[in-house]
N, C-alpha and C positions, 0 to 999 in steps of 0.2 A: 669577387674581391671585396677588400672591407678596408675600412679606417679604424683605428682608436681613438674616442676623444674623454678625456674627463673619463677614462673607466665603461664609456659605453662603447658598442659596437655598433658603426653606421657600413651599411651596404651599398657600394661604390658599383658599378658596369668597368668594362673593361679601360675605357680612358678616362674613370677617375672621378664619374660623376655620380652624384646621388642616384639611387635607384629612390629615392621617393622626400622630394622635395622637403615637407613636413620634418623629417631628420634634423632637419640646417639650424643651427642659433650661431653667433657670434662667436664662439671659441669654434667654433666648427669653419668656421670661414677664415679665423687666423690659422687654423694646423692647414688649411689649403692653402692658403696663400704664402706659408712659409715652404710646404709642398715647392711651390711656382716662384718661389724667391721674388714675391712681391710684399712694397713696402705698404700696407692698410694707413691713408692718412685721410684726410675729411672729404676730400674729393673722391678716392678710391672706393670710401662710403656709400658719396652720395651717389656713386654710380650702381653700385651694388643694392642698395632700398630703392633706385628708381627700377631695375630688372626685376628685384621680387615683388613692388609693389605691382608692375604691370602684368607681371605672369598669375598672382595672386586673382588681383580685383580687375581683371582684362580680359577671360577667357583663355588664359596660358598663353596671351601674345608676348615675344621674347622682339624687342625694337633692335630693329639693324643698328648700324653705326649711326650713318644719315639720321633716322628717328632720334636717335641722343645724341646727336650734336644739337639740333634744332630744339630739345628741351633743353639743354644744356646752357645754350647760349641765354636763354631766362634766368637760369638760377643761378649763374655763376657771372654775378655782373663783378666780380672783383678782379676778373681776368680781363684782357684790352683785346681776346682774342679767342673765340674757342671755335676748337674743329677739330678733325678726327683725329691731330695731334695731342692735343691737350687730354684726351681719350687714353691714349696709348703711350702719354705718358704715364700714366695710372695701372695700364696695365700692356705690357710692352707684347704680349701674345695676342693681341687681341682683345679690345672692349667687348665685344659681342660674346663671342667663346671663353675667354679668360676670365672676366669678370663673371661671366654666367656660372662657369662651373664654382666660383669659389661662394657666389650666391645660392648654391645650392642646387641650381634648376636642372631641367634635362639638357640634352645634350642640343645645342641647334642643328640644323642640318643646313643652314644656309652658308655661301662660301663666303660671301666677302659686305661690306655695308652699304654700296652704293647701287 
């Protein structure tokens, strides 16, 4: 399978994920998330640079939920509240799965974040 983005051809696996990370830039992440009828706002962001930077500069480690709530609750002190809700509100399929495929990465194989 494959996606169109910008005139180039990216090579997707069967449920929609990059076959090779490297591919992904930012219009590549908006035609998935428009894919997943998700809205990309600064939170939705910063969840998506925290998965590629950890998968990047981490040994291809992909954080459960549990692990991004716990960074989470650092960077996003303008919230009175964060936990795997404020998560899923960003990405209503799943932080872990949802947000990973539209960042690019491979597929997780793990089922749930806690």
């Amino acid at each position: 399978m494959s996606i169109e983005v910008n005139g180039q051809t990216i090579e997707t696996n069967a449920a929609g994920y990059l076959a090779n990370h490297e591919d992904w830039n930012e219009d590549v992440a908006k035609f998935l998330a428009e894919e997943e009828g998700v809205t990309l706002d600064e939170k939705a962001w910063d969840i998506i640079n925290h998965l590629r930077d950890e998968f990047i500069n981490n040994a291809g480690n992909q954080p459960n939920e549990r692990n991004m709530v716990k960074h989470f609750k650092k960077v996003w002190t303008d919230l009175d509240k964060v936990d795997s809700k404020a998560l899923y509100n960003c990405f209503p399929r799943g932080p872990a799965k949802q947000a990973g495929r539209i960042a690019g990465l491979p597929e997780t194989k793990r089922k749930g974040g806690y």
